[in-house]
Gaussian input, Z-matrix of N, CA and C with variables (Angstrom, degrees):
# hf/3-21g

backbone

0 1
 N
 C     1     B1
 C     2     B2     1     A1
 N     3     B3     2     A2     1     D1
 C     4     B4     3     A3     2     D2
 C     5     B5     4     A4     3     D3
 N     6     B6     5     A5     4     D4
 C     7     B7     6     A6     5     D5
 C     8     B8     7     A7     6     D6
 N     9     B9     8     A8     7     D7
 C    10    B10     9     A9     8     D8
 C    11    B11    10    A10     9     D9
 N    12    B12    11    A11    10    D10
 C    13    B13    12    A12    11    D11
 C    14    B14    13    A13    12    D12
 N    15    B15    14    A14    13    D13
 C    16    B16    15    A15    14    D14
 C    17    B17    16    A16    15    D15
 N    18    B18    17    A17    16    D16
 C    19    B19    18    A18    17    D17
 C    20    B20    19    A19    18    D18
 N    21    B21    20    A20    19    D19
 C    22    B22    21    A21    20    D20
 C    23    B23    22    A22    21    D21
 N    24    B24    23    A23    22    D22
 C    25    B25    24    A24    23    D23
 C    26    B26    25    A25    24    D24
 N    27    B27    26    A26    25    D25
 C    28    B28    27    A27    26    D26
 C    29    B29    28    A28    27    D27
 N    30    B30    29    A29    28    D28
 C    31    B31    30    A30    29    D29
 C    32    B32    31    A31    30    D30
 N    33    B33    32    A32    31    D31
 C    34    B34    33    A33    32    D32
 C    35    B35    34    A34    33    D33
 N    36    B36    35    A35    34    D34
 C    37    B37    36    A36    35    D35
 C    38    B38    37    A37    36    D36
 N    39    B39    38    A38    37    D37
 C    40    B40    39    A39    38    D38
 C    41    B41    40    A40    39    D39
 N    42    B42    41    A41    40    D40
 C    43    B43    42    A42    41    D41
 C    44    B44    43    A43    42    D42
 N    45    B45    44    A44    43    D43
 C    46    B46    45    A45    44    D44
 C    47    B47    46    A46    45    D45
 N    48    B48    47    A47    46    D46
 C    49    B49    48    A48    47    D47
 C    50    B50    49    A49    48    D48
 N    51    B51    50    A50    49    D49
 C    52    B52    51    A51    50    D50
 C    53    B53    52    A52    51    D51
 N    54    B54    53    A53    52    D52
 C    55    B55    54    A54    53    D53
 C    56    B56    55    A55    54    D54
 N    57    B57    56    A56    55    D55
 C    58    B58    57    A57    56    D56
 C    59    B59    58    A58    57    D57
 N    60    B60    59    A59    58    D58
 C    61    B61    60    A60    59    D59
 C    62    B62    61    A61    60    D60
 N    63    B63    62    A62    61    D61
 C    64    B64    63    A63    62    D62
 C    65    B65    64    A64    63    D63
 N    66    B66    65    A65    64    D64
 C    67    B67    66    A66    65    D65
 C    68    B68    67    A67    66    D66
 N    69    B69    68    A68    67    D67
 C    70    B70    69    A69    68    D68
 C    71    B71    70    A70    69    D69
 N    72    B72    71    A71    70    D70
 C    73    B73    72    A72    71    D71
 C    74    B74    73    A73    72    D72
 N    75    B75    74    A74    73    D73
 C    76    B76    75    A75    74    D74
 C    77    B77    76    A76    75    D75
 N    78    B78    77    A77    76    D76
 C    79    B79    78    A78    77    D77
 C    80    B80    79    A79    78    D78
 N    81    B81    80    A80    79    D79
 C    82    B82    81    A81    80    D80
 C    83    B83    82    A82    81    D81
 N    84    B84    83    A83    82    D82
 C    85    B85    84    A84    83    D83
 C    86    B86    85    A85    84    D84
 N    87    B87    86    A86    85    D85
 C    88    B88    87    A87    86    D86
 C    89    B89    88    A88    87    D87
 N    90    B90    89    A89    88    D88
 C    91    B91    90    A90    89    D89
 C    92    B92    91    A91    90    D90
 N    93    B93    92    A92    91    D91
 C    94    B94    93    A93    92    D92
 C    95    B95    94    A94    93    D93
 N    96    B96    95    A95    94    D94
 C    97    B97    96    A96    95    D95
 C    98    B98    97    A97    96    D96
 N    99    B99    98    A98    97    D97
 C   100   B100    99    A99    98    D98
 C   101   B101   100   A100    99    D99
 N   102   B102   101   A101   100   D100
 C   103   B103   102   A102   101   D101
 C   104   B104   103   A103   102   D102
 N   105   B105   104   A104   103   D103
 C   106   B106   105   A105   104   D104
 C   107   B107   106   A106   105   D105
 N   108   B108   107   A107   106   D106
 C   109   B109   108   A108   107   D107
 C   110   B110   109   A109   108   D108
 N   111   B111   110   A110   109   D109
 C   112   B112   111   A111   110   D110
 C   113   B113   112   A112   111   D111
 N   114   B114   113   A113   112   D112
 C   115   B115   114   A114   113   D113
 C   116   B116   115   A115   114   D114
 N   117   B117   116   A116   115   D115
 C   118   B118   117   A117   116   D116
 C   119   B119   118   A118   117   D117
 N   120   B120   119   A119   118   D118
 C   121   B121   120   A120   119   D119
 C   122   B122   121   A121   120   D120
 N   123   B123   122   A122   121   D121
 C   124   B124   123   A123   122   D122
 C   125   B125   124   A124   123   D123
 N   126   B126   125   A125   124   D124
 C   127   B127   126   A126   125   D125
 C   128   B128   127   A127   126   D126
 N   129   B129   128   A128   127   D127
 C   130   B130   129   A129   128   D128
 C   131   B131   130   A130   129   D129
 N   132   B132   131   A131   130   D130
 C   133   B133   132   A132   131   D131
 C   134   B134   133   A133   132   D132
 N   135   B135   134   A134   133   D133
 C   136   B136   135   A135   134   D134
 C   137   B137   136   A136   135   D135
 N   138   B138   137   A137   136   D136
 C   139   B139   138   A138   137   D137
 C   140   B140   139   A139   138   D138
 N   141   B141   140   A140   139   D139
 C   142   B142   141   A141   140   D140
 C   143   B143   142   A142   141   D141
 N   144   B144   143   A143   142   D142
 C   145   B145   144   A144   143   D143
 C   146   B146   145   A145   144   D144
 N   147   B147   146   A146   145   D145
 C   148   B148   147   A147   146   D146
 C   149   B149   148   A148   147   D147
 N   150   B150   149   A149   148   D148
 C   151   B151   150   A150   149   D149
 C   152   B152   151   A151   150   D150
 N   153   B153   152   A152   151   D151
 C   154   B154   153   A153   152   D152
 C   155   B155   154   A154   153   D153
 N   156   B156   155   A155   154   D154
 C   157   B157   156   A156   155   D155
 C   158   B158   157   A157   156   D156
 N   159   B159   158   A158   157   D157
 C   160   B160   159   A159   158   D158
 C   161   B161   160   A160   159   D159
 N   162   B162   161   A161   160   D160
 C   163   B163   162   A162   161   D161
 C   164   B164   163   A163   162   D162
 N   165   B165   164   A164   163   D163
 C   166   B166   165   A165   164   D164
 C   167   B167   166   A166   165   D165
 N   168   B168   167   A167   166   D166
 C   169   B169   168   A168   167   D167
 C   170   B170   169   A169   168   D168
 N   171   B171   170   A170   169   D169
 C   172   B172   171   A171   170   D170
 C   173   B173   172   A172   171   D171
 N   174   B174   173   A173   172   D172
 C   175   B175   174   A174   173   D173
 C   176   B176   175   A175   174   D174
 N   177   B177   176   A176   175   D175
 C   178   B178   177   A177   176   D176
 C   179   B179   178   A178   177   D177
 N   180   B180   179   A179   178   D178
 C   181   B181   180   A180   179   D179
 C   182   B182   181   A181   180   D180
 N   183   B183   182   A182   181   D181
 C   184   B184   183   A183   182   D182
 C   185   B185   184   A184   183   D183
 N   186   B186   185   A185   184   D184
 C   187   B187   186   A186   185   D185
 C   188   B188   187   A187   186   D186
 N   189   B189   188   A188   187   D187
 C   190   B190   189   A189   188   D188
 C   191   B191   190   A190   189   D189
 N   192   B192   191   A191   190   D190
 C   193   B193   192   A192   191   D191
 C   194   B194   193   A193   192   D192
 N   195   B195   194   A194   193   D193
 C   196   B196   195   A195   194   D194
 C   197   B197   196   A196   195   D195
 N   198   B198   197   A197   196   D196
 C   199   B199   198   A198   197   D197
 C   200   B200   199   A199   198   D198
 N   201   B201   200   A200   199   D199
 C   202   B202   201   A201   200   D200
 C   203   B203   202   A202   201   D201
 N   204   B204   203   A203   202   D202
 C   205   B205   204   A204   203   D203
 C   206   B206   205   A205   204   D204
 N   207   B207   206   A206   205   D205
 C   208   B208   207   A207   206   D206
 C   209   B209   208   A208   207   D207
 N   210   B210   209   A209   208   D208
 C   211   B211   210   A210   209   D209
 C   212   B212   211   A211   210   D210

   B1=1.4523
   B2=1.5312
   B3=1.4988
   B4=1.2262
   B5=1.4632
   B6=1.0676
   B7=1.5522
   B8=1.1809
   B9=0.9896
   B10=1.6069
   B11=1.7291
   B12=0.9106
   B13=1.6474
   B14=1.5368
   B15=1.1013
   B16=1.6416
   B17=1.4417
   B18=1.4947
   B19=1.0622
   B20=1.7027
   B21=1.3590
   B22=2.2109
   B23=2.1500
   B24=0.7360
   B25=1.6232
   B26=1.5657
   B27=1.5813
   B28=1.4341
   B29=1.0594
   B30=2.0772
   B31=1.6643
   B32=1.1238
   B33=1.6612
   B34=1.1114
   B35=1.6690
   B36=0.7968
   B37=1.3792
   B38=1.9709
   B39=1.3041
   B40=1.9698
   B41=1.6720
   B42=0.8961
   B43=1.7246
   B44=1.3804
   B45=1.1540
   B46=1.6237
   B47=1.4395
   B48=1.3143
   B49=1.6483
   B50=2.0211
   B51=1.3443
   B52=1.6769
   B53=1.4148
   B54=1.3789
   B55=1.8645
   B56=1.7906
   B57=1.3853
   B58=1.8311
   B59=1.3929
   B60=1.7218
   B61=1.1568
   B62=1.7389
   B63=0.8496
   B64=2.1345
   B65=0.9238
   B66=1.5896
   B67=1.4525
   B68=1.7794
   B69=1.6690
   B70=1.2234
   B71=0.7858
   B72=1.6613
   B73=1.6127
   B74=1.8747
   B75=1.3220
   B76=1.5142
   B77=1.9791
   B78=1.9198
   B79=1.2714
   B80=1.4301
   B81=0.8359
   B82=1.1474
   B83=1.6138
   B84=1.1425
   B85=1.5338
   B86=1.5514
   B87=0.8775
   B88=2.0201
   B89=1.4265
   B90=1.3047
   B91=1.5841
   B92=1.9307
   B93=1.4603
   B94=0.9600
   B95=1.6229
   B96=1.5181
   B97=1.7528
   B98=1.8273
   B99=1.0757
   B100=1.2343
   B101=2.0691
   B102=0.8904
   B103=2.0507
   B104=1.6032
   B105=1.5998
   B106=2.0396
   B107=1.8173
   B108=1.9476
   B109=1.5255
   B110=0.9092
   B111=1.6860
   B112=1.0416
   B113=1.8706
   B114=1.2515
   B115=1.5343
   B116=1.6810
   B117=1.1488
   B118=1.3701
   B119=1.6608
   B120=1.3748
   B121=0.9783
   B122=1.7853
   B123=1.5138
   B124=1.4522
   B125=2.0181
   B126=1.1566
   B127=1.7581
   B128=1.6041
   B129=1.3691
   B130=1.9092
   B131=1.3635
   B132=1.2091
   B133=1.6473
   B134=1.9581
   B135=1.3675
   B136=1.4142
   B137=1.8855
   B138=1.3136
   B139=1.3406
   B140=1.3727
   B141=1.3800
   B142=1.5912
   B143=1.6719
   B144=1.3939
   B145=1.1180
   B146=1.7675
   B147=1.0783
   B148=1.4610
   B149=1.4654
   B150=1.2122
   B151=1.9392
   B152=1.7361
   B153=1.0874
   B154=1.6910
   B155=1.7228
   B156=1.3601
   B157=1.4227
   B158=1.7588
   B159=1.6275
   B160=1.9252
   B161=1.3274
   B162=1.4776
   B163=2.1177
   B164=1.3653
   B165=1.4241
   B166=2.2713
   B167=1.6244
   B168=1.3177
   B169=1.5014
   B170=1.2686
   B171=1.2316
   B172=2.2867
   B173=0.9496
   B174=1.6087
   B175=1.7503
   B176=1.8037
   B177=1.3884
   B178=1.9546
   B179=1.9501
   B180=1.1984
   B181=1.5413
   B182=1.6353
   B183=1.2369
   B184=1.2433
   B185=1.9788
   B186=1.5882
   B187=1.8522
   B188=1.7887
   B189=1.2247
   B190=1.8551
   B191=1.7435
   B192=1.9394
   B193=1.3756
   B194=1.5385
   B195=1.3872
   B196=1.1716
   B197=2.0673
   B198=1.1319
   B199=1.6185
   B200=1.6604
   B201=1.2802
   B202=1.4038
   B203=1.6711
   B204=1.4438
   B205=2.1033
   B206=1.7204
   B207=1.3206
   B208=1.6141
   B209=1.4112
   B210=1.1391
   B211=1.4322
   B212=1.5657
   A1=109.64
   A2=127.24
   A3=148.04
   A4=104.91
   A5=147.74
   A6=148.53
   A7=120.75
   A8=129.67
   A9=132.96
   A10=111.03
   A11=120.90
   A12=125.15
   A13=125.76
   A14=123.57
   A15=140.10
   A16=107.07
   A17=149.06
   A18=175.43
   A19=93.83
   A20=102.40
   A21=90.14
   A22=90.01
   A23=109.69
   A24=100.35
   A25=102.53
   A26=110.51
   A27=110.28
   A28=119.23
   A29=120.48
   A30=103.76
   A31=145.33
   A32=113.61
   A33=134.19
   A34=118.12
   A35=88.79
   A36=101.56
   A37=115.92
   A38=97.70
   A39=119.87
   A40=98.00
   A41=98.68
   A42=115.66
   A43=108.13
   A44=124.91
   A45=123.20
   A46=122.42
   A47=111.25
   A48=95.21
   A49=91.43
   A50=101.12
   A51=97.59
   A52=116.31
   A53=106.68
   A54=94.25
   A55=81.11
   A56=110.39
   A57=98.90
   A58=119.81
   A59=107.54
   A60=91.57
   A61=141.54
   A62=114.91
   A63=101.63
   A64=110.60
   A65=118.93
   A66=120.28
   A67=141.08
   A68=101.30
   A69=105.28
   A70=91.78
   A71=136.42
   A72=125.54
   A73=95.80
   A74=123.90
   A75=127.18
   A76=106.65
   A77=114.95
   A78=111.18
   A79=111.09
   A80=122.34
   A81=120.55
   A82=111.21
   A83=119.68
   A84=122.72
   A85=122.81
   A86=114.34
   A87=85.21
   A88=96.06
   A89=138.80
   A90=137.76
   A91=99.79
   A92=97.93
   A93=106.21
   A94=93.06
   A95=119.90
   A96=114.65
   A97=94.81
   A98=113.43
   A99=120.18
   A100=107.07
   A101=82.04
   A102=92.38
   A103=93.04
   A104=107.10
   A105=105.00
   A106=115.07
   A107=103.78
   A108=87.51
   A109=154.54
   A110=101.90
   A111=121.60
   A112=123.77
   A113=107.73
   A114=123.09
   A115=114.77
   A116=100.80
   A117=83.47
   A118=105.71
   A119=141.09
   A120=142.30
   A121=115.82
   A122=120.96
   A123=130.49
   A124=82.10
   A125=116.15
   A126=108.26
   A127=76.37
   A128=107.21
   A129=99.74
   A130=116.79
   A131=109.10
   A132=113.87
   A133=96.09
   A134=95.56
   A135=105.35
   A136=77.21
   A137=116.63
   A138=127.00
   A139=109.25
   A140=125.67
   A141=115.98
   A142=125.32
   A143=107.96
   A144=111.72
   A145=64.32
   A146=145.04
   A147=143.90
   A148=111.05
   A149=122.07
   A150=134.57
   A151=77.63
   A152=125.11
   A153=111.77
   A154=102.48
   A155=123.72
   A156=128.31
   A157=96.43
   A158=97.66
   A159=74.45
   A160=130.67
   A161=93.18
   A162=102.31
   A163=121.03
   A164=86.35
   A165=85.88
   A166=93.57
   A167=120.98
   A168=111.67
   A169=91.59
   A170=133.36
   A171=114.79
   A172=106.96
   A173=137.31
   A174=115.08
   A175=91.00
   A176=84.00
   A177=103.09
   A178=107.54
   A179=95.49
   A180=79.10
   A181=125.65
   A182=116.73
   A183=106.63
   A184=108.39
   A185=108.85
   A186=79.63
   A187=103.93
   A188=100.61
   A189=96.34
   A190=103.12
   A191=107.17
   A192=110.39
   A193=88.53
   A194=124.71
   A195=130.63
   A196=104.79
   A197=101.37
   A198=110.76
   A199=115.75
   A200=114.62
   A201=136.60
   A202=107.24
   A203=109.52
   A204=111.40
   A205=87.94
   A206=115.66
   A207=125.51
   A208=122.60
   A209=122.68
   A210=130.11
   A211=86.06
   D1=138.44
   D2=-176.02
   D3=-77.92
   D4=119.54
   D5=123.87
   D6=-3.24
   D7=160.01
   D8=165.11
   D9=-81.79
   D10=111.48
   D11=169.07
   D12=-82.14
   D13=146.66
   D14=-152.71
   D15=-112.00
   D16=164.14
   D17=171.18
   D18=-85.28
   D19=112.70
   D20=177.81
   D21=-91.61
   D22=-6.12
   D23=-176.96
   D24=-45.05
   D25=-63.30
   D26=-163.16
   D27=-61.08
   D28=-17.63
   D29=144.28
   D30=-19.38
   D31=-53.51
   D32=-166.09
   D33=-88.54
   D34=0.99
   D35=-177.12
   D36=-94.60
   D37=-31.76
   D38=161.07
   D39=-45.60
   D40=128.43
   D41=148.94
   D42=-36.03
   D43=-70.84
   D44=179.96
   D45=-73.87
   D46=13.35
   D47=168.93
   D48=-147.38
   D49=5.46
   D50=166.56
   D51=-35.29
   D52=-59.16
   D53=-144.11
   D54=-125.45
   D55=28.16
   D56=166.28
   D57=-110.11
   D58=153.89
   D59=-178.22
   D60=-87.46
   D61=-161.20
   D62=162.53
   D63=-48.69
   D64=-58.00
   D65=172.16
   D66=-55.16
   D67=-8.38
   D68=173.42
   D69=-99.28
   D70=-60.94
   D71=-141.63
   D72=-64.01
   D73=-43.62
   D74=-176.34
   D75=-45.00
   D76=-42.52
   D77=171.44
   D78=-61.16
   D79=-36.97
   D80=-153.08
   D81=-96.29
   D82=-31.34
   D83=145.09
   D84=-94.69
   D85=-7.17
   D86=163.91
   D87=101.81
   D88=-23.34
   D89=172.43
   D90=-64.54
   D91=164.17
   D92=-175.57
   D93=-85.18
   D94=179.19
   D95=-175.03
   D96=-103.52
   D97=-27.92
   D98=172.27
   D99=-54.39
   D100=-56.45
   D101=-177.76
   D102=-55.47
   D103=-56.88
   D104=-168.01
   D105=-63.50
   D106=-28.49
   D107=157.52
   D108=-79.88
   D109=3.05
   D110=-171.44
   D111=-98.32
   D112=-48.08
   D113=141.26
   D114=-40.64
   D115=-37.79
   D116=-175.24
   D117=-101.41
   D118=-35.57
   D119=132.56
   D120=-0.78
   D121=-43.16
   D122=-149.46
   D123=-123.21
   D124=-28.76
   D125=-170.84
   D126=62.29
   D127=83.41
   D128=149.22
   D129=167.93
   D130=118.89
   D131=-157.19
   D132=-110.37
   D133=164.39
   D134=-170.07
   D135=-96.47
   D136=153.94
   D137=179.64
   D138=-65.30
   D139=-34.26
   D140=170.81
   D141=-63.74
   D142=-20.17
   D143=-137.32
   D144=-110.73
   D145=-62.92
   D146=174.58
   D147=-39.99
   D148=-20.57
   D149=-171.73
   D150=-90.82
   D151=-60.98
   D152=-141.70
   D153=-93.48
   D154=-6.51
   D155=179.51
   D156=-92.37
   D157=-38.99
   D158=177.55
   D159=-81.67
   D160=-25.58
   D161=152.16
   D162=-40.69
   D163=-52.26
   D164=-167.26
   D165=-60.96
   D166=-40.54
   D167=-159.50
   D168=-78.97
   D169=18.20
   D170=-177.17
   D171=67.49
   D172=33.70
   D173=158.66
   D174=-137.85
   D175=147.83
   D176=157.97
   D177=-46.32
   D178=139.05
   D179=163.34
   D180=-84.38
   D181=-19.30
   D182=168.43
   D183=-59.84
   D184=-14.51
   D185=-173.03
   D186=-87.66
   D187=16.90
   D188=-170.81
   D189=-111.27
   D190=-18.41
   D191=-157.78
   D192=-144.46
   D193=86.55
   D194=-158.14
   D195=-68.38
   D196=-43.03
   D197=170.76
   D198=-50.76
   D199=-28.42
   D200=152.14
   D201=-6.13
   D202=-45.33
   D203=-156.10
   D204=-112.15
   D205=-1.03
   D206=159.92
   D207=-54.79
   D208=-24.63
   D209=-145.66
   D210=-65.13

């Protein structure tokens, strides 16, 4: 069974991952940059990987992915 997948746009939209690239946001979380161009390349995150990028940045993921309290 598939996960629910995320929109990576509204990443980019955070103060801390605005104006960085694949290659930063990947240092700075621990993903490979290959995996972050690629999600972001596609706008589409596996739901874990959307839970633990909106943590590192300081928000719930429901406040970045409002469908989030949908489940």
């Amino acid at each position: 069974m598939r996960g629910r997948r995320y929109p990576f746009r509204p990443l980019l939209d955070l103060d801390c991952y605005r104006l960085a690239s694949s290659r930063e946001i990947a240092k700075r979380t621990g993903y490979n940059d290959s995996t972050i161009r690629r999600w972001r390349t596609a706008d589409s995150l596996p739901e874990q990987a959307a839970d633990f990028l909106a943590v590192r940045a300081g928000y719930h993921p429901g406040n970045i992915w409002p469908e989030w309290w949908t489940q």
